[in-house]
DOLUM-137312 format. One record per residue: y, z, x of N, C-alpha, C in turn. Coordinates in steps of 0.05 Angstrom, whole numbers, always signed. Layout:
<nodes>
NODE    n.yy    n.zz    n.xx   ca.yy   ca.zz   ca.xx    c.yy    c.zz    c.xx
NODE       Y       Z       X       Y       Z       X       Y       Z       X
...
</nodes>
This chain:
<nodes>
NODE    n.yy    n.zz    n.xx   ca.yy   ca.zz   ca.xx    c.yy    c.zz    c.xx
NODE     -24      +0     +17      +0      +0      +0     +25      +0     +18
NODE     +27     +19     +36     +37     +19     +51     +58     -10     +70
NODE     +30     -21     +74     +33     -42     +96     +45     -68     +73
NODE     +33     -74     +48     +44     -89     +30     +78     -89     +20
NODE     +82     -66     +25    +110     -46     +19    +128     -60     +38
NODE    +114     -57     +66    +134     -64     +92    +138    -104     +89
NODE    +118    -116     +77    +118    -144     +73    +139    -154     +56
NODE    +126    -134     +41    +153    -136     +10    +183    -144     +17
NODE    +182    -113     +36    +215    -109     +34    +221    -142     +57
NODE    +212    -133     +82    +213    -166     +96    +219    -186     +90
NODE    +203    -187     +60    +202    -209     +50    +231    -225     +30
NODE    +238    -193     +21    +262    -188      +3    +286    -194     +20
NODE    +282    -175     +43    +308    -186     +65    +312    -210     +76
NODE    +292    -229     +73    +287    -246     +88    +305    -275     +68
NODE    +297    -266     +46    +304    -286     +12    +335    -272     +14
NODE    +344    -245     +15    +366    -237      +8    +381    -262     +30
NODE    +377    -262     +58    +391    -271     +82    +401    -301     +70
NODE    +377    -311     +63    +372    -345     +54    +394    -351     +34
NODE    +396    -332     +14    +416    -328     -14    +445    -330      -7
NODE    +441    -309     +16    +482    -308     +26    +473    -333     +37
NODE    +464    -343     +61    +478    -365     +75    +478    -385     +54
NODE    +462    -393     +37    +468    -414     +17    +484    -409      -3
NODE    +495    -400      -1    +528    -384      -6    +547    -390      +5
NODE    +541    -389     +20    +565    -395     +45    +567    -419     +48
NODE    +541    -433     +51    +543    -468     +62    +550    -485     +33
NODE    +553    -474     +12    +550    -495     -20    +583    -505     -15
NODE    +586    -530     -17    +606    -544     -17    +627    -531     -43
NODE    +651    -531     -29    +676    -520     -37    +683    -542     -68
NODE    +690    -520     -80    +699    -515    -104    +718    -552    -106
NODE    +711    -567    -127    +734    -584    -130    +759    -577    -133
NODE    +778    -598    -117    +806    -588    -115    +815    -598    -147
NODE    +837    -586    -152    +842    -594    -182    +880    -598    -191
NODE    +887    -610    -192    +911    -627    -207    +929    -606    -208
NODE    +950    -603    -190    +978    -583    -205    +999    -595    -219
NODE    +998    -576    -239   +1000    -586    -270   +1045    -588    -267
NODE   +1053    -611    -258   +1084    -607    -257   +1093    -603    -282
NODE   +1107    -581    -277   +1120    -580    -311   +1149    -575    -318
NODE   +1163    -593    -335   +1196    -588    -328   +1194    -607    -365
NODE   +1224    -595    -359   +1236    -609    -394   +1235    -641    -393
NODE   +1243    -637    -420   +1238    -677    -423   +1265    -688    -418
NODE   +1281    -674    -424   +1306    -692    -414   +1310    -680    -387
NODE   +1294    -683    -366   +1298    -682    -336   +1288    -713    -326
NODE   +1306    -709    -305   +1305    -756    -298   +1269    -749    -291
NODE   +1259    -786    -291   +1230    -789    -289   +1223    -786    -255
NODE   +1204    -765    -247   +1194    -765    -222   +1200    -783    -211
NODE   +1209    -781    -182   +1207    -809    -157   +1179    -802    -144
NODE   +1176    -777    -137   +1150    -773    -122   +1136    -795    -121
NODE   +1120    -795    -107   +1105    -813    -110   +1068    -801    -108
NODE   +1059    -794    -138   +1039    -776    -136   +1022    -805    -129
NODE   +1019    -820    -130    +990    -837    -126    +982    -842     -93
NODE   +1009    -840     -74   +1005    -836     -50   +1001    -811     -39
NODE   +1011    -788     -60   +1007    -761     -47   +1003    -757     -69
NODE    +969    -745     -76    +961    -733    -104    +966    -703     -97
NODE    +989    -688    -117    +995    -659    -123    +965    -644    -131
NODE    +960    -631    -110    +942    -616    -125    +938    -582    -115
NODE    +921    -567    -119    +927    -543    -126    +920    -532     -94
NODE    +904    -534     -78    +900    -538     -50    +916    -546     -36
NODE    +923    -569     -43    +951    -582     -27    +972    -564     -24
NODE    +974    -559     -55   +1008    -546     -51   +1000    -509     -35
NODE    +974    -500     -36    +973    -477     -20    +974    -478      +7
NODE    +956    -504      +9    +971    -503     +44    +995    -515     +47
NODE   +1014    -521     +37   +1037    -530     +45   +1045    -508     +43
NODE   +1046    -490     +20   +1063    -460     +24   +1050    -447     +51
NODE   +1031    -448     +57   +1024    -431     +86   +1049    -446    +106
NODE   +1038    -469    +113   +1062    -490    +131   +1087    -480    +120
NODE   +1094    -478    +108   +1132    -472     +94   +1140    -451    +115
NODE   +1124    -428    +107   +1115    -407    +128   +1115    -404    +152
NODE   +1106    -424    +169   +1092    -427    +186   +1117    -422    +218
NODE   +1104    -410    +230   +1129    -394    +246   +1119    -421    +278
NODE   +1095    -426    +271   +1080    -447    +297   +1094    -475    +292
NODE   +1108    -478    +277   +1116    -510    +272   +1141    -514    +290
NODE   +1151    -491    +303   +1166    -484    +319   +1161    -485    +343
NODE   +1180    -498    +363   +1171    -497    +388   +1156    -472    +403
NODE   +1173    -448    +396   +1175    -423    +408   +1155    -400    +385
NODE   +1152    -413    +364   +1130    -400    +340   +1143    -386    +321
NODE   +1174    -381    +327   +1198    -371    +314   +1211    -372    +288
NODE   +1206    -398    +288   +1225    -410    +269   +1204    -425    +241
NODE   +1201    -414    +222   +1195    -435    +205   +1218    -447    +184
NODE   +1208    -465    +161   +1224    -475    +146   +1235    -455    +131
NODE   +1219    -436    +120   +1228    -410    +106   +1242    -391    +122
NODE   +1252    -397    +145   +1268    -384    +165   +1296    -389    +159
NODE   +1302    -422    +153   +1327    -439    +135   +1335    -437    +112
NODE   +1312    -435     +99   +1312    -436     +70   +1294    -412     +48
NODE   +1310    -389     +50   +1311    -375     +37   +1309    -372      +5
NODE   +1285    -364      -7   +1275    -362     -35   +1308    -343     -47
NODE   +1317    -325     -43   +1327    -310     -64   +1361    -321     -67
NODE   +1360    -337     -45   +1386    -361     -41   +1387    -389     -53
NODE   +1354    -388     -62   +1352    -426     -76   +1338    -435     -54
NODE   +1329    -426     -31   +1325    -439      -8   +1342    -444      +4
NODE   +1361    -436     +10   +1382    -440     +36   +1382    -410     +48
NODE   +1403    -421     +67   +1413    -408    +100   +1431    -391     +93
NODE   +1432    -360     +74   +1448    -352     +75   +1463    -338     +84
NODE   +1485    -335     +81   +1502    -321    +108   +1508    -337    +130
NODE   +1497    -364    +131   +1502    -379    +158   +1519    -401    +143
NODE   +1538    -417    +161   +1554    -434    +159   +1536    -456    +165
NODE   +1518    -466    +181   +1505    -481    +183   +1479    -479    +197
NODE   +1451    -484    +206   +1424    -469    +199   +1422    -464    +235
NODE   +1411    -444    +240   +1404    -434    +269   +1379    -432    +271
NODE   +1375    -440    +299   +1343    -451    +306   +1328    -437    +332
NODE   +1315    -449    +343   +1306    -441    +367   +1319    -430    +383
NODE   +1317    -405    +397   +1334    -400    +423   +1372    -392    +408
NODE   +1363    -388    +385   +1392    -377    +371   +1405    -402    +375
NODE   +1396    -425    +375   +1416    -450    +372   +1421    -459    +346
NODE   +1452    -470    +347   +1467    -474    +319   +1464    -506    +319
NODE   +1455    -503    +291   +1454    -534    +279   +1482    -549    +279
NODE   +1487    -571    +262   +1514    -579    +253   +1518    -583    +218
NODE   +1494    -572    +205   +1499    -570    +185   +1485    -553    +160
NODE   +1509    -546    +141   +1491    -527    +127   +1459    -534    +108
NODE   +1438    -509    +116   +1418    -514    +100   +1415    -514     +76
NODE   +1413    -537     +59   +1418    -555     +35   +1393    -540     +18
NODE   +1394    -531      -7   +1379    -516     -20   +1352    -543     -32
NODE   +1332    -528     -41   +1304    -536     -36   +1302    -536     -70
NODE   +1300    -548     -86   +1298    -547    -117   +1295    -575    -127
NODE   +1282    -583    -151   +1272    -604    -151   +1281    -633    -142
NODE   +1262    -630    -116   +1257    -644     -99   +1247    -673    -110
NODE   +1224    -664    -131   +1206    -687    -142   +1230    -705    -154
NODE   +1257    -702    -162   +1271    -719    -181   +1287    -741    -166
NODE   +1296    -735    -141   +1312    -747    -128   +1308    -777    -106
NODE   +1320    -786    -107   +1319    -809     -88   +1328    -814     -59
NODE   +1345    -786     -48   +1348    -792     -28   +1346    -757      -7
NODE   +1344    -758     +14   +1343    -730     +25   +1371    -726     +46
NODE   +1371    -700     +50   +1389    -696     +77   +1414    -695     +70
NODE   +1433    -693     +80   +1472    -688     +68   +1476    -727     +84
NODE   +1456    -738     +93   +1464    -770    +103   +1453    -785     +80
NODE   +1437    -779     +71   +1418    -789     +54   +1396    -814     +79
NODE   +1399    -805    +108   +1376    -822    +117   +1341    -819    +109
NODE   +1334    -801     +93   +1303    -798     +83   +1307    -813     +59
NODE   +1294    -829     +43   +1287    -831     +29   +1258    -822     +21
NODE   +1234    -814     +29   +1213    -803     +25   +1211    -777     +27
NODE   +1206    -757      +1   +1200    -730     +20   +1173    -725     +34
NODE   +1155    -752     +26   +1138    -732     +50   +1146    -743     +87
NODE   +1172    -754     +83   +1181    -752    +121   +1197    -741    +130
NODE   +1212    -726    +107   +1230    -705    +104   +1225    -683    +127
NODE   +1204    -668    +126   +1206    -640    +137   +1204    -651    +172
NODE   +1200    -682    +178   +1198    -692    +206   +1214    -684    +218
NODE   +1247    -684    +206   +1275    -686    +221   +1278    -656    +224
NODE   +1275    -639    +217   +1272    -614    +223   +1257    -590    +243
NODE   +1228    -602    +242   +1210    -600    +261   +1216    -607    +288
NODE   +1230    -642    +291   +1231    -641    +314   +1261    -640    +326
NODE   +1284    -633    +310   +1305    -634    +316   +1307    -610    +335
NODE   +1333    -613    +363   +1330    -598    +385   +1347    -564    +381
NODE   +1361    -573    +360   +1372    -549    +347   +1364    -530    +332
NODE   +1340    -547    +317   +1329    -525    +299   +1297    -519    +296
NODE   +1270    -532    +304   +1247    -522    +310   +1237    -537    +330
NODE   +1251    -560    +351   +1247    -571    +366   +1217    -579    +375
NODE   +1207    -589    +365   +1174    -588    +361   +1167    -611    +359
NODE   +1141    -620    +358   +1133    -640    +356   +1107    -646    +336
NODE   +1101    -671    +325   +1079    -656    +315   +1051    -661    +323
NODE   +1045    -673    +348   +1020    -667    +368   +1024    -643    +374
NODE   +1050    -628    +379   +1049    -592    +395   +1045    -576    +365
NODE   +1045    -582    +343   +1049    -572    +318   +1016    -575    +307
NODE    +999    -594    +316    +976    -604    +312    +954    -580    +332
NODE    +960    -588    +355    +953    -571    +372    +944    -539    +376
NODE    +962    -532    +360    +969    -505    +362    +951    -495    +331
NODE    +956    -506    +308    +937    -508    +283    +908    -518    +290
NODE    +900    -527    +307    +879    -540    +302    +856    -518    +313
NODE    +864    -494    +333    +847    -466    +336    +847    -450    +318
NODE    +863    -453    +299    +863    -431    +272    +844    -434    +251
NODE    +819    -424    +252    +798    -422    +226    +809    -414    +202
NODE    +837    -406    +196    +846    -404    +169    +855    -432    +159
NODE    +867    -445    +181    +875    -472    +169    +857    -493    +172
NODE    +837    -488    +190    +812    -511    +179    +797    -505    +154
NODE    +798    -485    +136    +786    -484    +125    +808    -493    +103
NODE    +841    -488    +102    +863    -492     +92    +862    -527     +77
NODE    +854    -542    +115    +857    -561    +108    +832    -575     +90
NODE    +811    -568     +97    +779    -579     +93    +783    -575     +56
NODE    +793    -552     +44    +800    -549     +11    +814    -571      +2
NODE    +843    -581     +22    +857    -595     +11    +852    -617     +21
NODE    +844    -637     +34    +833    -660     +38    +800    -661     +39
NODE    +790    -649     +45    +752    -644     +50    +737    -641     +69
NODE    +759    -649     +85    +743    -642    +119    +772    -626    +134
NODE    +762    -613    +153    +780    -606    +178    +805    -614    +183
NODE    +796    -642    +184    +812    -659    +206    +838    -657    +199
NODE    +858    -645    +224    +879    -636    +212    +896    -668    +232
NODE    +910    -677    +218    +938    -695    +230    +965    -693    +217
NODE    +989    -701    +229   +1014    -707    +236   +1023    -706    +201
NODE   +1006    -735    +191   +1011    -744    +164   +1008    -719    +142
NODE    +983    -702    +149    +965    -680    +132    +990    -664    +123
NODE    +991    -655    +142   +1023    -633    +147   +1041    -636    +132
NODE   +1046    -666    +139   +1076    -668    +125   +1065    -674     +94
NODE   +1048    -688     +85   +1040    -681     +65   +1034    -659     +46
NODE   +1023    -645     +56   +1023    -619     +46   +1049    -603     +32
NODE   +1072    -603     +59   +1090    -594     +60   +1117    -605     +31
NODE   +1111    -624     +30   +1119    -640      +5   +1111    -637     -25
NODE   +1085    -632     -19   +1066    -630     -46   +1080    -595     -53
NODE   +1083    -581     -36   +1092    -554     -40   +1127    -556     -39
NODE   +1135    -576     -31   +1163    -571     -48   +1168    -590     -74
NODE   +1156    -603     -81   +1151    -621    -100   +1147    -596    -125
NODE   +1135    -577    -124   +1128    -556    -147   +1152    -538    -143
NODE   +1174    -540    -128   +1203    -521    -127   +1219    -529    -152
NODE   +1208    -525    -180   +1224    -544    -197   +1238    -517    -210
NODE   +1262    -523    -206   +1276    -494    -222   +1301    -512    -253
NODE   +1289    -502    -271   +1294    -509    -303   +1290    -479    -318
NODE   +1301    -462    -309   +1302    -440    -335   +1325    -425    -328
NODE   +1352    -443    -329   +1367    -421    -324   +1375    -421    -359
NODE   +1405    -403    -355   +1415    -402    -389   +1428    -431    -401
NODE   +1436    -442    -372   +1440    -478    -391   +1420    -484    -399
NODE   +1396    -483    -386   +1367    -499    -396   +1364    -483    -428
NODE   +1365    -465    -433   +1354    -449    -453   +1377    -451    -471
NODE   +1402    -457    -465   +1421    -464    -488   +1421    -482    -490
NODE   +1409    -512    -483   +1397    -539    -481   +1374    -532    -507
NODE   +1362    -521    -493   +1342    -528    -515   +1338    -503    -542
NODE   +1366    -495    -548   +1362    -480    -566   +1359    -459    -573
NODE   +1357    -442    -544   +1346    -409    -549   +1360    -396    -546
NODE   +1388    -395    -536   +1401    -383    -531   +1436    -396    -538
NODE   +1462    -381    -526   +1487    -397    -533   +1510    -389    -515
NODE   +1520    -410    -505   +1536    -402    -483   +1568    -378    -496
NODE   +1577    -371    -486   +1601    -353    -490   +1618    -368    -497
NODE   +1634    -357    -498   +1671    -366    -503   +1679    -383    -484
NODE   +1670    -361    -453   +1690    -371    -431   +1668    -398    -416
NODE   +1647    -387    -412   +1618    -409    -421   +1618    -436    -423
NODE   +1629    -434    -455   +1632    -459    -471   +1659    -475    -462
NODE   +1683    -455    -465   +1705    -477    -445   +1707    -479    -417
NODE   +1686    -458    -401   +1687    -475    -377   +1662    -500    -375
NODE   +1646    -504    -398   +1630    -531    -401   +1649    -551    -401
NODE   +1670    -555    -422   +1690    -577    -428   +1710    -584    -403
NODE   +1712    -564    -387   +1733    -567    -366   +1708    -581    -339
NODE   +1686    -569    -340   +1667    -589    -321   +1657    -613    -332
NODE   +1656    -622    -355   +1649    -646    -367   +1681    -667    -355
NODE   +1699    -654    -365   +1729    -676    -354   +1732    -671    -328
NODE   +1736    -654    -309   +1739    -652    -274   +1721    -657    -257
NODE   +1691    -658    -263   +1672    -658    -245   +1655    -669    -250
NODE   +1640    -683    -277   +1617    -694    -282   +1617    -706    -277
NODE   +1641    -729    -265   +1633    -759    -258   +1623    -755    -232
NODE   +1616    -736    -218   +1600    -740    -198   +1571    -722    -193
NODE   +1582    -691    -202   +1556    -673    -210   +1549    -676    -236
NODE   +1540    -701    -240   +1521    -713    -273   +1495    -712    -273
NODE   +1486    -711    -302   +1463    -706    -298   +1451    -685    -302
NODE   +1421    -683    -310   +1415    -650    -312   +1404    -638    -284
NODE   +1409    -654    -260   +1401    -647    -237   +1440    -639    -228
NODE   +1455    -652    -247   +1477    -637    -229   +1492    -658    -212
NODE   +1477    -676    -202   +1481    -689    -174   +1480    -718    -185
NODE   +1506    -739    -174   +1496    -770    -178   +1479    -785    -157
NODE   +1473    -763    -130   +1475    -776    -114   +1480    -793     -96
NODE   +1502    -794     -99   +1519    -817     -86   +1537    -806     -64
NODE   +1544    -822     -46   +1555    -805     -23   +1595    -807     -26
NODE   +1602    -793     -17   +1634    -786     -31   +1648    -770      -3
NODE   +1669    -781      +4   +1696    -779     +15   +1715    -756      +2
NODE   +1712    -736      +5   +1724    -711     -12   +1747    -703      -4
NODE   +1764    -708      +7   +1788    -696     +32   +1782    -684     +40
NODE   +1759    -678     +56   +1757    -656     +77   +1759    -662    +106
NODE   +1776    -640    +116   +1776    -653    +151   +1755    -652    +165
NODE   +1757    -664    +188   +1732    -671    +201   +1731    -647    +228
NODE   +1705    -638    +222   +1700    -617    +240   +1703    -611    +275
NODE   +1711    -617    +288   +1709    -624    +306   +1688    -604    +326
NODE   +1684    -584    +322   +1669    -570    +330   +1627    -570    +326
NODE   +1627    -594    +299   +1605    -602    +291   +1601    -631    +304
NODE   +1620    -648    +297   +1619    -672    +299   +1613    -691    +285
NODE   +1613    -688    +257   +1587    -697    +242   +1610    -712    +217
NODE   +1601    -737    +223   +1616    -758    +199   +1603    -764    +175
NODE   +1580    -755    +167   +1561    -756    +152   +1547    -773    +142
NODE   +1548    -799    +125   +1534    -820    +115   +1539    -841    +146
NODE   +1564    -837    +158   +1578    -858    +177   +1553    -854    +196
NODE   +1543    -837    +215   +1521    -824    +224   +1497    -856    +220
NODE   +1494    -855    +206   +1473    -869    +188   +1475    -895    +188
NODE   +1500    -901    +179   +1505    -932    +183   +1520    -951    +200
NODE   +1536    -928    +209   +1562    -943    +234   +1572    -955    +214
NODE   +1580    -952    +191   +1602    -975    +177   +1623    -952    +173
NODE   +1646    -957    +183   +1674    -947    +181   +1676    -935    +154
NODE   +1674    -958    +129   +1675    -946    +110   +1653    -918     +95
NODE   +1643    -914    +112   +1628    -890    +101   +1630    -860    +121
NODE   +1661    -864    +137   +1661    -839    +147   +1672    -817    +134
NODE   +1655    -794    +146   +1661    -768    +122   +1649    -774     +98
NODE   +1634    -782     +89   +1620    -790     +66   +1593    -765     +65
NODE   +1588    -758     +49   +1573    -737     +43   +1557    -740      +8
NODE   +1528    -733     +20   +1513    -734     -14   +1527    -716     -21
NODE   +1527    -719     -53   +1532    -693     -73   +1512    -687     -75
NODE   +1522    -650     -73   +1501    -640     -76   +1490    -622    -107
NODE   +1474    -618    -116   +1461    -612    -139   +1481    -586    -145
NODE   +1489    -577    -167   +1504    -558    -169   +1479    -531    -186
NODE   +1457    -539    -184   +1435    -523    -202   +1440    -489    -174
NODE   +1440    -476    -188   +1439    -451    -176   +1456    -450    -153
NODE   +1477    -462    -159   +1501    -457    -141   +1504    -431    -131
NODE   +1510    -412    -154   +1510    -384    -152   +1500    -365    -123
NODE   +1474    -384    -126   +1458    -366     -98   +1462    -379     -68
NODE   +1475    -403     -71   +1466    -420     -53   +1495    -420     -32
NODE   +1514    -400     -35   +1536    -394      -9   +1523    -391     +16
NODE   +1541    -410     +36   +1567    -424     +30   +1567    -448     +39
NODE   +1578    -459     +28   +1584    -486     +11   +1598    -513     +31
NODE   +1588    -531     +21   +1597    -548     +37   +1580    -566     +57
NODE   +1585    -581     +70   +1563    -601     +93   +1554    -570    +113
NODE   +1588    -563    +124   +1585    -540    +150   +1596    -523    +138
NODE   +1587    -512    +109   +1592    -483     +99   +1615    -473    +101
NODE   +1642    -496     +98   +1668    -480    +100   +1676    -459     +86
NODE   +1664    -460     +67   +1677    -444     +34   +1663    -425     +32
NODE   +1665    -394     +37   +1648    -373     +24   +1643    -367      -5
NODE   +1657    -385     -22   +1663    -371     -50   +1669    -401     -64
NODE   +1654    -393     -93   +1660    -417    -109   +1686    -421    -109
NODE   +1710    -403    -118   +1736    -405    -128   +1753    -415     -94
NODE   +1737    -408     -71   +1750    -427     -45   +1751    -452     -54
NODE   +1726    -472     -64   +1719    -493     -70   +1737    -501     -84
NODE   +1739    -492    -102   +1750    -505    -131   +1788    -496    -120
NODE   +1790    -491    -108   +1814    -479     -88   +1822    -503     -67
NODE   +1803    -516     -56   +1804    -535     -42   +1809    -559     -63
NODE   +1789    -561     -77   +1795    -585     -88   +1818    -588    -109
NODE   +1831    -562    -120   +1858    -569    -123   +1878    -568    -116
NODE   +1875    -557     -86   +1910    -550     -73   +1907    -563     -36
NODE   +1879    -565     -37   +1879    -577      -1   +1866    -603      +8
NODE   +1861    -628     -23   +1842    -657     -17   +1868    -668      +7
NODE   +1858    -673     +29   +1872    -694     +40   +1868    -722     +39
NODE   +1893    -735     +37   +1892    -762     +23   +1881    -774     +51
NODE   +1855    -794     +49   +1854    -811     +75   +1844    -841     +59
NODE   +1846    -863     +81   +1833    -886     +70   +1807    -880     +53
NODE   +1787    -862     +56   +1765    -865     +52   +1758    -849     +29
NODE   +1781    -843     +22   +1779    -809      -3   +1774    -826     -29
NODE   +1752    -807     -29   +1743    -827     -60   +1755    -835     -86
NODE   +1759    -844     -98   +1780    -854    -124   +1786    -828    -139
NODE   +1756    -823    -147   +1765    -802    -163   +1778    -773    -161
NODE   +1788    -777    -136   +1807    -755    -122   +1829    -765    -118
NODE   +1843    -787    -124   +1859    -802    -129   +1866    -812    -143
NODE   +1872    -805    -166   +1882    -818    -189   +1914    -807    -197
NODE   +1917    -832    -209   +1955    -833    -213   +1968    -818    -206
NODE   +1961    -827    -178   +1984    -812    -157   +1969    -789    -151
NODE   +1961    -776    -161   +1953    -744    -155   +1929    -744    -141
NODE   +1929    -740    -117   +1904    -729     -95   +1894    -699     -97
NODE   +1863    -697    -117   +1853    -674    -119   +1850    -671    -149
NODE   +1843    -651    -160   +1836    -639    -183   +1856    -615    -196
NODE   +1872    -625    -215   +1889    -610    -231   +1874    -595    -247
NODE   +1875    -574    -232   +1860    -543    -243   +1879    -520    -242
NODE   +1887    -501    -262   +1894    -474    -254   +1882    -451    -261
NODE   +1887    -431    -250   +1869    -408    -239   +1857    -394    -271
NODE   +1860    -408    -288   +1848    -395    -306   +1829    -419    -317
NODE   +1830    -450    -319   +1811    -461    -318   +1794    -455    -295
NODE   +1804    -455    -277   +1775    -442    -247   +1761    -424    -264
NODE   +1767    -398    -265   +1755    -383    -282   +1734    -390    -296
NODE   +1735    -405    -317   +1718    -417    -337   +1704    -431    -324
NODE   +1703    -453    -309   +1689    -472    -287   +1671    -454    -282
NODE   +1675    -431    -265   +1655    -415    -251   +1642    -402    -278
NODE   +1657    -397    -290   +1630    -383    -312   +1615    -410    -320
NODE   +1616    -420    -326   +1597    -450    -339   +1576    -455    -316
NODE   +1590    -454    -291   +1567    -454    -260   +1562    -435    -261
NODE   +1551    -412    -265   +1543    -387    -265   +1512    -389    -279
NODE   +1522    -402    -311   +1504    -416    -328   +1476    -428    -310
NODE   +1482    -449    -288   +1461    -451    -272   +1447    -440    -263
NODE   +1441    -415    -259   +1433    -401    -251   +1403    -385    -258
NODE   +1376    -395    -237   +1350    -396    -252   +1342    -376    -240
NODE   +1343    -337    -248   +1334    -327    -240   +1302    -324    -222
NODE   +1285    -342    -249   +1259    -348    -246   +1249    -352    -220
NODE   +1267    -376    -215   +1264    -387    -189   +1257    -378    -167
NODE   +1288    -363    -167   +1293    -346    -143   +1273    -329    -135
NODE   +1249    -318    -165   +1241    -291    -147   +1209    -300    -166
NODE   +1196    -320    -165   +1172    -339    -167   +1161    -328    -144
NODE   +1138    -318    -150   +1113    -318    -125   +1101    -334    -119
NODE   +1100    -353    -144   +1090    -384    -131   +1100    -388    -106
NODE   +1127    -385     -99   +1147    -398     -74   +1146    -388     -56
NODE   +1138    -352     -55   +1139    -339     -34   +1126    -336     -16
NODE   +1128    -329      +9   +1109    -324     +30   +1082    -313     +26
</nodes>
């Protein structure tokens, strides 16, 4: 009895052993579809899901990479180093984004929010793709100076991200393209739609007094360029602002060498303005009411200043300090707490 006893158990431990490892070796779970979800009157996706399928793996390893302190020359710096969740994803407190070795960029870090809608990237608008977007960052010498064979390299000893990647594509094999893919697919799901405009849009709620007439004073002073339910026309614009000399940076001109586009700058999305100080290409403005301060008492007239800062005769925006007022409360309205403090987004 005895000796049958000792077979038994052998025998039990032997089936138990067989059980885990065929456990361990059964091919990983299918990856499965992240479900984008935003209102109907938001413009139709540019993404391009059929070249980069969004899916639920994907966008986890891209949030690890967001993270990722190794995409950095020095292991220092990740993207979430720039772009701060409880700011919209930007640099706050900084005038323009700081990198490796405490080196200063030349321009401010541009907030991270739906990404999926837009057509162009960067304050030049030289990206058009976001999945080549996070390139110019990575290897720029100011801010993670990297590469991405040294970015490959350095991921490719880590058993959390082979297994990272093997979920989200099926095997290992980690490359250049993987990365930046990933990294895309996880800002592609940064879609922020619930602030109190969205919800007085669609009926659930009702803007105020001051609310409601600073809506009418942004519909006549500003919509013709922050239009849209993204805010932004995207189009690049000549604002009177002087040229930095301490940056260097002519903005769209950069891009094209055509004269006529110096100082030219995308508009940028006005969605959660609120969080996203301070303002501007190189962060001149600490404060909305600076802004709206500039653009009524300091546009300088140049060849290149856009029309609509120029009209009959008058260079700038005829605002006084009590329409400001209302302006800022109606931008306030933007404001998607959700967003900001989503664990989806966070580290």
């Amino acid at each position: 009895m005895i000796k049958m006893f000792k077979i038994g158990l052998i025998l039990l431990v032997f089936l138990s052993f067989v059980s885990c490892s065929d456990e361990v070796m059964e091919p990983l779970e299918k990856d499965k579809v992240y479900n984008l979800s935003f209102p109907s009157y938001f413009p139709e996706m540019t993404f391009d899901t059929s070249g980069n399928p969004v899916t639920k793996n994907g966008v986890e390893l891209g949030r690890k990479l967001f993270y990722e302190g190794r995409l950095s020359r020095n292991n220092t710096i990740s993207c979430g180093f720039c772009h701060i969740q409880e700011n919209a994803f930007t640099h706050h407190g900084h005038t323009v984004s700081h990198g490796v070795d405490d080196r200063i960029g030349i321009r401010n870090a541009p907030a991270i929010q739906n990404m999926a809608f837009l057509k162009r990237y960067m304050w030049d608008g030289v990206i058009h793709n976001l999945n080549e977007q996070p390139i110019i960052p990575i290897t720029n010498e100011d801010e993670m100076d990297s590469s991405m064979p040294e970015v490959i390299s350095k991921l490719s000893s880590d058993s959390k991200y082979k297994k990272l990647f093997k979920s989200a594509y099926g095997d290992e094999n980690m490359t250049g393209d993987r990365v930046l893919k990933a990294l895309s697919q996880f800002m592609v799901t940064m879609i922020s739609a619930d602030s109190k405009y969205d919800r007085v849009k669609q009926g659930r709620e009702n803007f105020s007094s001051e609310e409601a007439k600073g809506m009418n004073l942004f519909q006549q002073k500003c919509a013709s360029c922050h239009s849209g339910e993204l805010f932004t026309d995207e189009s690049f614009r000549n604002t009177g602002m002087y040229y930095n000399t301490q940056f260097k940076d002519a903005g769209r001109y950069r891009v094209t060498l055509d004269q006529s586009d110096w100082m030219k700058f995308r508009v940028p999305s006005l969605r959660n303005v609120e969080y996203t100080a301070p303002y501007m290409h190189d962060g001149r403005f600490y404060s909305l009411e600076a802004v709206l301060n500039f653009y009524s008492d300091n546009v300088e007239d140049n060849p290149n200043l856009d029309p609509q800062l120029n009209q009959n005769g008058h260079v700038g925006i005829a605002m006084n300090t009590q329409e400001k007022q209302f302006i800022i409360a109606f931008l306030r309205t933007l404001s998607d707490k959700n967003f900001i403090s989503n664990p989806k987004f966070a580290e």
